[in-house]
C-alpha positions in Angstrom: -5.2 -33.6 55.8 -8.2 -32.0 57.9 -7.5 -28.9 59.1 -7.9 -29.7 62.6 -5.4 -32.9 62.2 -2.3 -32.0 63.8 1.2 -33.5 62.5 2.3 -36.3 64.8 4.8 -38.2 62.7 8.0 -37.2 62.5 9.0 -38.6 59.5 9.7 -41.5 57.3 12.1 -43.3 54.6 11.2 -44.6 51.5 13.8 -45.8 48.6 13.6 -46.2 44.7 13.6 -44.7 41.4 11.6 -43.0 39.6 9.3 -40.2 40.0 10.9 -39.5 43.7 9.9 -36.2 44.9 6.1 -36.9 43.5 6.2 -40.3 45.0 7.5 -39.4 48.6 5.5 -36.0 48.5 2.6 -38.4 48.1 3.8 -40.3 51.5 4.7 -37.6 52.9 1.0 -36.3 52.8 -1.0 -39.9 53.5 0.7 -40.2 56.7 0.3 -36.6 57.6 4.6 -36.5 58.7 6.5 -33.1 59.1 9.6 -34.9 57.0 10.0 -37.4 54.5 13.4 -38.2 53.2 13.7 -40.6 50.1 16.8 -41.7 49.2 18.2 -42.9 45.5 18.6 -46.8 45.0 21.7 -48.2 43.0 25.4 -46.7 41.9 26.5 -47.3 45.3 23.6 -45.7 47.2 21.1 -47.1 48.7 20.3 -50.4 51.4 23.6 -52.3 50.9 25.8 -49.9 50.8 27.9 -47.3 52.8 26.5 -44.0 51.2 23.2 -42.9 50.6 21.8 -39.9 48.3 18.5 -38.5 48.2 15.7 -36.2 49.1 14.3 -34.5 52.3 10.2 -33.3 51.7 9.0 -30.9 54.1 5.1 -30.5 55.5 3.9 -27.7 53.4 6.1 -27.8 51.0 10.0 -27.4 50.0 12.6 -30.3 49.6 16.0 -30.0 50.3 18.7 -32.3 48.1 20.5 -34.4 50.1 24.4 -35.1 48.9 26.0 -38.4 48.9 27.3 -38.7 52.0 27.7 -41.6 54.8 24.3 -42.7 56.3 25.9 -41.8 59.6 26.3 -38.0 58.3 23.0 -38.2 56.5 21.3 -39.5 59.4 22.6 -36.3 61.7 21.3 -34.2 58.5 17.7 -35.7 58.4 17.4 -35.6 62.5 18.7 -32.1 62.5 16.5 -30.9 59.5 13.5 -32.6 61.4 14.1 -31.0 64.9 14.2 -27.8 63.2 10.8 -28.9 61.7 9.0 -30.0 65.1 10.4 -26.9 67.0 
């Protein structure tokens, strides 16, 4: 990112396994976001089903785990964690 390139995306989601913090780090960066969250797919996590699990990245570095939990509660988590971000 240029230096004078300010930040304007909140955040985004991307699923799968793998490499996931290098992977979302990597999105996290292209699309110049203050948050990225990636969340684990399969074992009952995931797009079709109740729970998810994963992985908030922060602009400038730091991730924070994120437990298995409901989407509903993860979702409050990740909006939370991003306000804190943006303020």
């Amino acid at each position: 990112m240029r230096p004078t390139q300010r930040r304007a995306r909140v955040g985004g989601l991307c699923g799968g396994n793998g490499e996931p913090e290098a992977n979302a780090r990597g999105k996290l960066e292209r699309k110049a976001a203050i948050c990225w969250w990636r969340i684990w797919l399969g074992a009952g996590t995931g797009f079709d089903s109740a729970e998810n699990e994963g992985l908030l990245l922060k602009a400038g570095g730091g991730a924070e785990p994120l437990p298995r939990e409901s989407k509903r509660a993860m979702a409050g988590r990740i909006l939370d964690a991003a306000a804190a971000l943006k303020a």
